[in-house]
mmCIF file as gemmi writes it, N, C-alpha and C atoms, coordinates in Angstrom:
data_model
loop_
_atom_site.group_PDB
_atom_site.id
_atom_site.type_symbol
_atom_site.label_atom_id
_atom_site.label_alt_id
_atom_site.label_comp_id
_atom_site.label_asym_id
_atom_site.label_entity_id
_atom_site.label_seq_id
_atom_site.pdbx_PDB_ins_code
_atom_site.Cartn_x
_atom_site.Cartn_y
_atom_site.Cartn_z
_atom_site.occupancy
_atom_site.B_iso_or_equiv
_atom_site.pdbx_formal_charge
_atom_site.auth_seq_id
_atom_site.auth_asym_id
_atom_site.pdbx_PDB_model_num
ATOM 1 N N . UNK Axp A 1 ? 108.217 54.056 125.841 1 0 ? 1 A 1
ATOM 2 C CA . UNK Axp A 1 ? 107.542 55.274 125.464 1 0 ? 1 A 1
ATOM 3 C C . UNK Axp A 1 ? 107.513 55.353 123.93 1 0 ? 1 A 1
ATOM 4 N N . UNK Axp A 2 ? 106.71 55.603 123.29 1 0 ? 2 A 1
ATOM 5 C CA . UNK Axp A 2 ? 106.153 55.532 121.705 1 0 ? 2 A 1
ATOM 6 C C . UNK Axp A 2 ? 106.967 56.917 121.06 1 0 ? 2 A 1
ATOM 7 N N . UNK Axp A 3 ? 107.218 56.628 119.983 1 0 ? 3 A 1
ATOM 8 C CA . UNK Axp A 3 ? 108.049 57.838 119.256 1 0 ? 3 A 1
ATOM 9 C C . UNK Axp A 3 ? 107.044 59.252 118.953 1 0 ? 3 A 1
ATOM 10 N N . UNK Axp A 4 ? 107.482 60.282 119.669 1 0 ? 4 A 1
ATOM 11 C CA . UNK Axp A 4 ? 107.245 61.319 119.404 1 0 ? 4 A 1
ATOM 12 C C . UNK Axp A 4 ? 107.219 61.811 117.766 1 0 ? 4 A 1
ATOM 13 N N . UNK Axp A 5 ? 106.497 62.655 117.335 1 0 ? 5 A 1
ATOM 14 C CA . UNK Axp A 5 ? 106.59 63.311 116.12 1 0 ? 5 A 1
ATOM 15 C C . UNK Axp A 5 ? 106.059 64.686 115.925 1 0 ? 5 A 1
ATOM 16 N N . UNK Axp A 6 ? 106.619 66.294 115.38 1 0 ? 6 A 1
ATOM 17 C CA . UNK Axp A 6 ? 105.691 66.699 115.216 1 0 ? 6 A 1
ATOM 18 C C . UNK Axp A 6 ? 105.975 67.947 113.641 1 0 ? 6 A 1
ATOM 19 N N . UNK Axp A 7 ? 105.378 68.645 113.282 1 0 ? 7 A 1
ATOM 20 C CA . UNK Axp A 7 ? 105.244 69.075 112.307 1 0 ? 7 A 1
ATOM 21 C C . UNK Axp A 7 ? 105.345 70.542 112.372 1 0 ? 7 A 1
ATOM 22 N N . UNK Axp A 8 ? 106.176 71.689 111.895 1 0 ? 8 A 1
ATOM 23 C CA . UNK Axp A 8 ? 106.067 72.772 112.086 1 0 ? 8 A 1
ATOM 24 C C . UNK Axp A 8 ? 105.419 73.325 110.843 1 0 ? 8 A 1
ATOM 25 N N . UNK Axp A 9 ? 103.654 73.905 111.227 1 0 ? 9 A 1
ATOM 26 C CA . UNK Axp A 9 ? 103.333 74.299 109.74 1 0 ? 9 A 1
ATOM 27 C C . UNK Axp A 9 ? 103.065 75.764 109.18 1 0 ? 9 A 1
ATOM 28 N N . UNK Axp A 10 ? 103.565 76.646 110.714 1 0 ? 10 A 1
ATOM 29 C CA . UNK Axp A 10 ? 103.751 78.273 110.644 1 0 ? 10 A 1
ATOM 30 C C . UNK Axp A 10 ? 104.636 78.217 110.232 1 0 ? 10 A 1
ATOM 31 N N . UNK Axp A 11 ? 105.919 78.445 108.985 1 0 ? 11 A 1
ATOM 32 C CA . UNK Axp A 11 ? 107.219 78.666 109.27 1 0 ? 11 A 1
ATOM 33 C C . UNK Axp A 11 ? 107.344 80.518 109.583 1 0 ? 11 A 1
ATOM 34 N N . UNK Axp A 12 ? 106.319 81.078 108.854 1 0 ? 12 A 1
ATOM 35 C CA . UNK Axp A 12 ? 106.425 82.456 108.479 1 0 ? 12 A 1
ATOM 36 C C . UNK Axp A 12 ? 106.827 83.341 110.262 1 0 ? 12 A 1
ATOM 37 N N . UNK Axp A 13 ? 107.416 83.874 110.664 1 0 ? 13 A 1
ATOM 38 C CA . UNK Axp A 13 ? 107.691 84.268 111.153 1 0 ? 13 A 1
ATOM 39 C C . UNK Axp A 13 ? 108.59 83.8 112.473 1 0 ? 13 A 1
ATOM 40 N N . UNK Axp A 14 ? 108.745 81.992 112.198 1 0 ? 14 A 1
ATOM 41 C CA . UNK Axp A 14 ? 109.228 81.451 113.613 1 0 ? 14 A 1
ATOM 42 C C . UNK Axp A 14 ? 110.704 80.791 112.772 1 0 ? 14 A 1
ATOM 43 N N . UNK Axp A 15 ? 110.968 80.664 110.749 1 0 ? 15 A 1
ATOM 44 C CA . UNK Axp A 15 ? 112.118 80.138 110.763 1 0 ? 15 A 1
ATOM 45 C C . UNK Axp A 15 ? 112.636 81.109 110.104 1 0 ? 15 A 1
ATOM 46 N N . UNK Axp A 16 ? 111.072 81.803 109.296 1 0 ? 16 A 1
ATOM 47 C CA . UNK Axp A 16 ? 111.871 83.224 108.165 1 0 ? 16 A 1
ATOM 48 C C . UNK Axp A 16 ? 110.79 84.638 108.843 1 0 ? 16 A 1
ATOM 49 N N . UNK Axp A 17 ? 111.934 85.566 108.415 1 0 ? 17 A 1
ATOM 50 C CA . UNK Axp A 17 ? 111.432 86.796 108.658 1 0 ? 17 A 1
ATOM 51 C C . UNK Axp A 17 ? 111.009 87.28 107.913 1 0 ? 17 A 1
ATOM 52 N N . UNK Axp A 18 ? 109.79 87.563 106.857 1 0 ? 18 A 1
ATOM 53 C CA . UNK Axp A 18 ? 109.003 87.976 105.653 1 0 ? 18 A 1
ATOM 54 C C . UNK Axp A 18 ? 108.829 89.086 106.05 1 0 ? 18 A 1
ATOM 55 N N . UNK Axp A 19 ? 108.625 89.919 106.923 1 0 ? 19 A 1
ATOM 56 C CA . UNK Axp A 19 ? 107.777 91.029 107.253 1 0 ? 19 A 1
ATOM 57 C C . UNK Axp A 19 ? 108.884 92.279 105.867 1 0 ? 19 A 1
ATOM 58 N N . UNK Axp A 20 ? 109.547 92.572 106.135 1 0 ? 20 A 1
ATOM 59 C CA . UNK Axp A 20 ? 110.281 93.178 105.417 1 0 ? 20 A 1
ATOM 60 C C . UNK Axp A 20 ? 109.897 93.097 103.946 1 0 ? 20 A 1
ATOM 61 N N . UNK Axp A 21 ? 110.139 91.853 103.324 1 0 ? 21 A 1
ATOM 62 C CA . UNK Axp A 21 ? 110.205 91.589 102.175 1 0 ? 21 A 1
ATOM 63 C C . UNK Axp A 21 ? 108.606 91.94 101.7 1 0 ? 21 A 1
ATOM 64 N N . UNK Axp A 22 ? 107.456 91.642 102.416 1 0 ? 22 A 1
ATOM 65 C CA . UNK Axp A 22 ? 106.119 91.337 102.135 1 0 ? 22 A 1
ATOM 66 C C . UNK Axp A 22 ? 105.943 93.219 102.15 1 0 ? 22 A 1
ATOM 67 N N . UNK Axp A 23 ? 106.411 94.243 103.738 1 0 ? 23 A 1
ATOM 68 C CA . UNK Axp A 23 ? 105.991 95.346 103.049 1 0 ? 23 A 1
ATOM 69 C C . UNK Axp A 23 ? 106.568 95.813 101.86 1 0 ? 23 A 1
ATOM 70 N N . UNK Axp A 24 ? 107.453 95.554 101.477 1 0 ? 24 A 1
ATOM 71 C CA . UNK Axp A 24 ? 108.538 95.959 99.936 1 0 ? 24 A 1
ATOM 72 C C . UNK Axp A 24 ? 107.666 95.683 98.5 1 0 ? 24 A 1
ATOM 73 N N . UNK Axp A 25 ? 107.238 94.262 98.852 1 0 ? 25 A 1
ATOM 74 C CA . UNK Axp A 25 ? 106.364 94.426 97.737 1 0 ? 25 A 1
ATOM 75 C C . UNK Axp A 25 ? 105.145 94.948 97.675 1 0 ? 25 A 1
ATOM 76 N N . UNK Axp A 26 ? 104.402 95.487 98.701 1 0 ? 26 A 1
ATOM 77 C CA . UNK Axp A 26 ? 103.252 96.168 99.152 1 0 ? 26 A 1
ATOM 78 C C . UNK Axp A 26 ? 103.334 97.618 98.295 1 0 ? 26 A 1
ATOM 79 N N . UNK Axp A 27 ? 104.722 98.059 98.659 1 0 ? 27 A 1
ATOM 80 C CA . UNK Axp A 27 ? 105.231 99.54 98.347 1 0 ? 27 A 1
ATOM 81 C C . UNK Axp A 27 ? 105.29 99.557 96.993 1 0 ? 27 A 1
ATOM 82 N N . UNK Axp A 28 ? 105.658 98.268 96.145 1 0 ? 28 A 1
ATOM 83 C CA . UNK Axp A 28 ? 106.07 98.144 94.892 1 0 ? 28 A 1
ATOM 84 C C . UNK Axp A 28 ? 104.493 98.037 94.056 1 0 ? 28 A 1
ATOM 85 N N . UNK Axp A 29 ? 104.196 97.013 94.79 1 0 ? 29 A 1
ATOM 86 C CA . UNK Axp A 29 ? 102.306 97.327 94.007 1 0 ? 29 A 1
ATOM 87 C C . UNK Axp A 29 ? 101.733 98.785 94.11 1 0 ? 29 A 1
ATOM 88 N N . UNK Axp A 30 ? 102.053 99.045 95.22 1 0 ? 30 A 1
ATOM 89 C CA . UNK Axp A 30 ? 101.41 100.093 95.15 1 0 ? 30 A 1
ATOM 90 C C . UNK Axp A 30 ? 101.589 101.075 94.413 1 0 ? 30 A 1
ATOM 91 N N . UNK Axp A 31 ? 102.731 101.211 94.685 1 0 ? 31 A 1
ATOM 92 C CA . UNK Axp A 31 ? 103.469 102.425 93.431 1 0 ? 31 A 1
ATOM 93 C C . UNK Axp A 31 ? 102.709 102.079 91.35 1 0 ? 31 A 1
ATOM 94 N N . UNK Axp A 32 ? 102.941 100.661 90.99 1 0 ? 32 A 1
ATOM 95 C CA . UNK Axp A 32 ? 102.335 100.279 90.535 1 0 ? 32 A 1
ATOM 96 C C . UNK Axp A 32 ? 101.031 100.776 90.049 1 0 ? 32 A 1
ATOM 97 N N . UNK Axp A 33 ? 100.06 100.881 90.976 1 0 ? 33 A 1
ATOM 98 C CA . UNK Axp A 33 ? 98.401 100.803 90.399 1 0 ? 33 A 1
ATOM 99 C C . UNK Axp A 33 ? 98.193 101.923 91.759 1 0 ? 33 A 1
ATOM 100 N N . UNK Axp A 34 ? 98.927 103.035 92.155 1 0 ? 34 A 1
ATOM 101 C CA . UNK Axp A 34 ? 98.309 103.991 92.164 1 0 ? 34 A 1
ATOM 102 C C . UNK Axp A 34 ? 97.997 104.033 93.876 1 0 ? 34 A 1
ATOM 103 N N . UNK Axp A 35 ? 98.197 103.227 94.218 1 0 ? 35 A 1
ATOM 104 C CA . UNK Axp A 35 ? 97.821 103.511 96.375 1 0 ? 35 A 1
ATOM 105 C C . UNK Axp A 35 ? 98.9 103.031 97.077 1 0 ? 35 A 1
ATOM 106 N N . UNK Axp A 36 ? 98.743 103.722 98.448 1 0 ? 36 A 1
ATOM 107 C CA . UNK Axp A 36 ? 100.179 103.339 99.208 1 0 ? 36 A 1
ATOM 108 C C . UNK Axp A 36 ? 99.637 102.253 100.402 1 0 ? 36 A 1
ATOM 109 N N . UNK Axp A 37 ? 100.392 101.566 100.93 1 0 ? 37 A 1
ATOM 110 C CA . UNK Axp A 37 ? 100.26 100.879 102.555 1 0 ? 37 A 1
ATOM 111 C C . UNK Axp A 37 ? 101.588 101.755 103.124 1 0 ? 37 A 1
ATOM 112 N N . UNK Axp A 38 ? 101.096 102.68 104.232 1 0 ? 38 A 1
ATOM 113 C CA . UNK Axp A 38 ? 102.09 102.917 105.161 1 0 ? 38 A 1
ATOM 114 C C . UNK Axp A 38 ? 102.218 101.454 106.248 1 0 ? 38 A 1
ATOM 115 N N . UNK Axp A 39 ? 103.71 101.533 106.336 1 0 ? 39 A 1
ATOM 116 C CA . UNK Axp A 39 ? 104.28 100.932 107.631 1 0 ? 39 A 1
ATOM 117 C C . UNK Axp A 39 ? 102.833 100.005 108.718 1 0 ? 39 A 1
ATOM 118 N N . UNK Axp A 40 ? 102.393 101.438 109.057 1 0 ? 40 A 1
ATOM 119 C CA . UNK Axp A 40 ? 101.356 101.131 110.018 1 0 ? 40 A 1
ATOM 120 C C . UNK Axp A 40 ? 100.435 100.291 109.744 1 0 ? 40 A 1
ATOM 121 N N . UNK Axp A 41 ? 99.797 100.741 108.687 1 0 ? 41 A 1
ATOM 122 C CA . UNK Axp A 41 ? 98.897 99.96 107.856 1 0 ? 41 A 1
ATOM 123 C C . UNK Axp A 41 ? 98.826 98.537 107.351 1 0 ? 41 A 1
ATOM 124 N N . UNK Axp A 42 ? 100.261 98.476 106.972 1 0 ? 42 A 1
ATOM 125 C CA . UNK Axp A 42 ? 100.903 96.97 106.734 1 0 ? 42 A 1
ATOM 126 C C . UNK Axp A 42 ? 100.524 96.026 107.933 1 0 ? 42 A 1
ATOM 127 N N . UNK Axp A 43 ? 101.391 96.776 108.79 1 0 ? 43 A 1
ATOM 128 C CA . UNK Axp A 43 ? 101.586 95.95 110.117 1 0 ? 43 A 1
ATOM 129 C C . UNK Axp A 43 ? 100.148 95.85 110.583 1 0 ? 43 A 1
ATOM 130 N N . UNK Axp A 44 ? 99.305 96.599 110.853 1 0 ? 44 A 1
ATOM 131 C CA . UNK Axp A 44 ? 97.863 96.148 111.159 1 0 ? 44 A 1
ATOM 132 C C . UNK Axp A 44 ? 98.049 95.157 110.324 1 0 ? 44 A 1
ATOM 133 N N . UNK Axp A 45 ? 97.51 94.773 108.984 1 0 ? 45 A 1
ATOM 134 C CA . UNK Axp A 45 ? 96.964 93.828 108.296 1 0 ? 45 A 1
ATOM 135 C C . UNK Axp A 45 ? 98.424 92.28 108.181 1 0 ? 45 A 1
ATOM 136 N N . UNK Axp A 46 ? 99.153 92.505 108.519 1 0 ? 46 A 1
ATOM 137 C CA . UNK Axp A 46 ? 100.52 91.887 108.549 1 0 ? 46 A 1
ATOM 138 C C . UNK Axp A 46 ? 100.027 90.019 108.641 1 0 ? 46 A 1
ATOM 139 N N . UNK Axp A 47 ? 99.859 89.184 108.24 1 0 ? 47 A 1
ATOM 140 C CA . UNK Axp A 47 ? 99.54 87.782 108.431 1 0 ? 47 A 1
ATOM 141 C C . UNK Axp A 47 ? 98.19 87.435 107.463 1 0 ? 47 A 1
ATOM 142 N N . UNK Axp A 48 ? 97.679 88.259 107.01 1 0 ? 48 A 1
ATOM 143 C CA . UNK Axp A 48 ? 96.205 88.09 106.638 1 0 ? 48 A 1
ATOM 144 C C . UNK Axp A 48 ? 96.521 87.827 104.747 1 0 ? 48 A 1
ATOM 145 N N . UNK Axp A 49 ? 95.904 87.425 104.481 1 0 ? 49 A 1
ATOM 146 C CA . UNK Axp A 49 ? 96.163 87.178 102.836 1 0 ? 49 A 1
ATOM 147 C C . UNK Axp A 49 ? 96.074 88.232 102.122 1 0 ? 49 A 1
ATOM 148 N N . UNK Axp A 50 ? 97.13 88.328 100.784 1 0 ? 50 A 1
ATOM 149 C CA . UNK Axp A 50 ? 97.056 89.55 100.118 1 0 ? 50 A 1
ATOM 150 C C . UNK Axp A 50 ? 95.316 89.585 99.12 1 0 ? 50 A 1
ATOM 151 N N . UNK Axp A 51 ? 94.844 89.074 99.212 1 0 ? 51 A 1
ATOM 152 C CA . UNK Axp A 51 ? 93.32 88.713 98.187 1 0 ? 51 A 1
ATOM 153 C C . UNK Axp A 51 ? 92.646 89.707 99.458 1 0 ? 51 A 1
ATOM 154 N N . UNK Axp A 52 ? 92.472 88.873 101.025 1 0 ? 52 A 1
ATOM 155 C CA . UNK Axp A 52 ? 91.796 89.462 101.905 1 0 ? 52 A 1
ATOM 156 C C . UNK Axp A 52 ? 91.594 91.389 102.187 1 0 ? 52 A 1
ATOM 157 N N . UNK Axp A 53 ? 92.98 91.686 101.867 1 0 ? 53 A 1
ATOM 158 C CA . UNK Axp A 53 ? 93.424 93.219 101.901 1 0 ? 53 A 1
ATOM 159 C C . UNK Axp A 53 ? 93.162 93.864 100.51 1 0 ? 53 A 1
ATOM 160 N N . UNK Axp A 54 ? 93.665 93.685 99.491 1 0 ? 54 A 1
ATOM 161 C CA . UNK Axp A 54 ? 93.025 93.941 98.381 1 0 ? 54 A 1
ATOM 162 C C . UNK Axp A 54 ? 91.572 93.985 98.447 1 0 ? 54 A 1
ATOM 163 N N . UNK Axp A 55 ? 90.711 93.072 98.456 1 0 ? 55 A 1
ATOM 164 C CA . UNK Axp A 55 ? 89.246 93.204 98.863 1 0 ? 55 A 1
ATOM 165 C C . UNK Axp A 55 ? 88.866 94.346 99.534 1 0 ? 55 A 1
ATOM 166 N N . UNK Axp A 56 ? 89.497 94.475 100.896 1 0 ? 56 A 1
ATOM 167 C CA . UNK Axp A 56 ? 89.62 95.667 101.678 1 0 ? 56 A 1
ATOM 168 C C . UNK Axp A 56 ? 89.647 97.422 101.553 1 0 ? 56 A 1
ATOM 169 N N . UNK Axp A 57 ? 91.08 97.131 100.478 1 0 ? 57 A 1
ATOM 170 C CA . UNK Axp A 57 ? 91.449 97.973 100.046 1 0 ? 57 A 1
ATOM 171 C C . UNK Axp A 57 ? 89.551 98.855 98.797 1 0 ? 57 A 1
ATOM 172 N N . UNK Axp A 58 ? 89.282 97.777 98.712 1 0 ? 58 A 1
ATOM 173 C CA . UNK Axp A 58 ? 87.836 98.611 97.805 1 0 ? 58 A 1
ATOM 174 C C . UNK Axp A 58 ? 88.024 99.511 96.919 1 0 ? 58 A 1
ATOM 175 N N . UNK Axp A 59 ? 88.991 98.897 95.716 1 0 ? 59 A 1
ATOM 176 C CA . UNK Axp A 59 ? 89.201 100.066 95.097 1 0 ? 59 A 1
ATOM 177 C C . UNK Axp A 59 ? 88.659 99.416 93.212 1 0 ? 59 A 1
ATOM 178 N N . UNK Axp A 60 ? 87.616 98.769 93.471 1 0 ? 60 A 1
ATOM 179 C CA . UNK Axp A 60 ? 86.804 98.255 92.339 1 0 ? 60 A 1
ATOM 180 C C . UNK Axp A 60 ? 87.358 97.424 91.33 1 0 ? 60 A 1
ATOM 181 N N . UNK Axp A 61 ? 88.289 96.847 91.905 1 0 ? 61 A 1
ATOM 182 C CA . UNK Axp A 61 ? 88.874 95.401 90.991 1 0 ? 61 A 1
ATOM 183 C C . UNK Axp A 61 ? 88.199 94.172 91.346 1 0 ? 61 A 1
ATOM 184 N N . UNK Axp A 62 ? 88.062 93.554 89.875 1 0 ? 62 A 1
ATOM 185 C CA . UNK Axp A 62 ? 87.394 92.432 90.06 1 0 ? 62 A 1
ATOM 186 C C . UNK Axp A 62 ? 87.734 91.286 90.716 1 0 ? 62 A 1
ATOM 187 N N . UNK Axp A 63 ? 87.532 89.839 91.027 1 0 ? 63 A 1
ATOM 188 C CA . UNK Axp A 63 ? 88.259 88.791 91.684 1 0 ? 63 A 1
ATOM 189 C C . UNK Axp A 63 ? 89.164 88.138 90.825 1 0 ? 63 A 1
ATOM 190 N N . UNK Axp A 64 ? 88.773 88.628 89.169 1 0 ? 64 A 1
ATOM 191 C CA . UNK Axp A 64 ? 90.059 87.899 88.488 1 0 ? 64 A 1
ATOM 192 C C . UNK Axp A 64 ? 91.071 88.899 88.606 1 0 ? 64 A 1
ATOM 193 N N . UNK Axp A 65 ? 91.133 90.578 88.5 1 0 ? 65 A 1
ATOM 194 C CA . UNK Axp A 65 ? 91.963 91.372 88.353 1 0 ? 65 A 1
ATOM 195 C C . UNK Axp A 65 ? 92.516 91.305 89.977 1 0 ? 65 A 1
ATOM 196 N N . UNK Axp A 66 ? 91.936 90.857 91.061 1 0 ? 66 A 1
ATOM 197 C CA . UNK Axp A 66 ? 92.723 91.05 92.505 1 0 ? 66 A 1
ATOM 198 C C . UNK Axp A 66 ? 93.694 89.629 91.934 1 0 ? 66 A 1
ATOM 199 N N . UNK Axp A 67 ? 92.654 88.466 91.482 1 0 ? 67 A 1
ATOM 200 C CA . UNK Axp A 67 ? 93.879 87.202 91.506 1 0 ? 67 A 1
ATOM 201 C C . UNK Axp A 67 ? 95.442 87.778 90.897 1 0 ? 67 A 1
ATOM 202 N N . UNK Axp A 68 ? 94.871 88.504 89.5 1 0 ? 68 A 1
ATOM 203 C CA . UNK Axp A 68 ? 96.319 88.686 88.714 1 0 ? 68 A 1
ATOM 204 C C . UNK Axp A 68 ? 97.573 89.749 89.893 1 0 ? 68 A 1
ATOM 205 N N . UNK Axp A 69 ? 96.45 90.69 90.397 1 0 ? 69 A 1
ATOM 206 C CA . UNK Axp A 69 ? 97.451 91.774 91.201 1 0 ? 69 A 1
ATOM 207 C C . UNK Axp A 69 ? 98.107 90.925 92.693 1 0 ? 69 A 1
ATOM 208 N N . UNK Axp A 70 ? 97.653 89.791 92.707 1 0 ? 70 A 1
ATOM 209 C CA . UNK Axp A 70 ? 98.092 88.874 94.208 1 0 ? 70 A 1
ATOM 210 C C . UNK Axp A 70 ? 99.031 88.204 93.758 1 0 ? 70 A 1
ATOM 211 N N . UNK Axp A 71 ? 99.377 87.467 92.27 1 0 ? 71 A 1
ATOM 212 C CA . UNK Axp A 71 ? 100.339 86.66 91.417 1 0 ? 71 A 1
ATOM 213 C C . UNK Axp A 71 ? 101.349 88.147 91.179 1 0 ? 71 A 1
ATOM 214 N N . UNK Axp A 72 ? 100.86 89.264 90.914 1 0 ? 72 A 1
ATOM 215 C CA . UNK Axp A 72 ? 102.362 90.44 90.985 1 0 ? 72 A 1
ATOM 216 C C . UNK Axp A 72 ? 103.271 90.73 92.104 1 0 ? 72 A 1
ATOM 217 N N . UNK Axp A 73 ? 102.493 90.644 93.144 1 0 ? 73 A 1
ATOM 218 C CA . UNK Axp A 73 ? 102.843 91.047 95.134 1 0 ? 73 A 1
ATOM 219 C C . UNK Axp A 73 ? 103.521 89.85 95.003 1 0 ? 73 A 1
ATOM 220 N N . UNK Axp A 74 ? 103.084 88.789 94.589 1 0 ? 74 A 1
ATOM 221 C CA . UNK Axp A 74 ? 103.965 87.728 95.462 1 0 ? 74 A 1
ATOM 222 C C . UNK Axp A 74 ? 105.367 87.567 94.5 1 0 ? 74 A 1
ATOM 223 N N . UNK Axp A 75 ? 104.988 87.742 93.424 1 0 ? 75 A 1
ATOM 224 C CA . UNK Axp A 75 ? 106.711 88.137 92.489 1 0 ? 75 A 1
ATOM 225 C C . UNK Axp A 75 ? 107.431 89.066 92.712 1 0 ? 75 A 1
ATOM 226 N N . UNK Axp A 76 ? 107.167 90.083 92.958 1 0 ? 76 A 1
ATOM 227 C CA . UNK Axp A 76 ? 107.752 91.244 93.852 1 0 ? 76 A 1
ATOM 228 C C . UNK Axp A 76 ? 108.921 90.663 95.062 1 0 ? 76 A 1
């Protein structure tokens, strides 16, 4: 029988638990530049990219000013 191999390339939620940490910095941007994500809100959007939600969010930042505010969330 030929050697098996395989690759785990989700780690986010199956080796680490981010959810916590990811709304914390949500709360921290927000506080930041002025809007909140409740709980709920988070968790709806919870897996999706912070660029994707920002976009969302529609609050007239450009794609370089979402890049810089997506490089703050993820230092957070």
């Amino acid at each position: 029988m030929p050697e098996q191999r395989a690759v785990v390339f989700d780690v986010d939620g199956v080796l680490v638990d981010s959810y916590l940490a990811h709304y914390q910095s949500w709360r921290e941007l927000g506080a930041e530049y002025g809007f909140e994500r409740t709980e709920g809100e988070f968790a709806h959007t919870f897996g999706r990219t912070s660029r994707e939600i920002l976009r969302e969010l529609n609050l007239g930042w450009t794609d370089q000013q979402i890049g810089r505010l997506v490089a703050q969330k993820e230092a957070f």
